[in-house]
C-alpha angles and dihedrals in degrees: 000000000000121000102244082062096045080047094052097038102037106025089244152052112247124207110278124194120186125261148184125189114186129215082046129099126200095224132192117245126219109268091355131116094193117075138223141228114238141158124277122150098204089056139101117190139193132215146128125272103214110225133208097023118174121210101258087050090058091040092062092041080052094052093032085057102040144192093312088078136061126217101226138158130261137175113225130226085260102043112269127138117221154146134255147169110259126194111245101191107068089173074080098053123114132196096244125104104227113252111224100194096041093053089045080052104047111015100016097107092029094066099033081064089052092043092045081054089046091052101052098047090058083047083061098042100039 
């Protein structure tokens, strides 16, 4: 997740450290400019692990994702266990690896717009 969303959605921006898992693609979805993270045993991803979560903070990345991931383990390249969010639909799923920069560069502020409305709208339900 990139920082300008955890700022929006958490109010701040947690420790990252970088990341890879093997065996796991960032894929790109139908109609969709966020990935997911699916199976796919001839794949290495990178990413970042957050670190120092509280409750409350997890409990808005868990809403924010919604019910169309999954939080599921996984053992990274360097041994760490952790915990991610992992696409459940693969009918969704493109062949195309996501592109990270080229999503910061062409759809970055645009989305951080759509995810500071979402945002407020779960303040004033919570």
């Amino acid at each position: 997740m990139f920082p300008e969303v955890l700022a929006i959605l958490l109010g701040r921006v947690p420790r990252m450290e970088r990341a890879a898992v093997a065996g796991w693609r960032a894929a790109g979805l139908r109609d969709r400019l966020y990935p997911g993270l699916v199976p796919d045993p001839a794949s290495q991803t990178s990413g970042q692990v957050l670190l120092g979560l509280d409750t409350a903070q997890t409990g808005v990345l868990d809403a924010f994702e919604g019910v169309a991931y999954e939080v599921g383990p996984l053992v990274l390249t360097d041994g760490r266990a952790v915990f991610a969010y992992l696409w459940k639909d693969l009918a969704e799923v493109t062949a195309q690896v996501w592109d990270p920069q080229a999503f910061s560069e062409r759809h970055l502020d645009d989305y951080a717009r759509r995810c500071a409305i979402w945002h407020a709208r779960f303040t004033e339900r919570s």
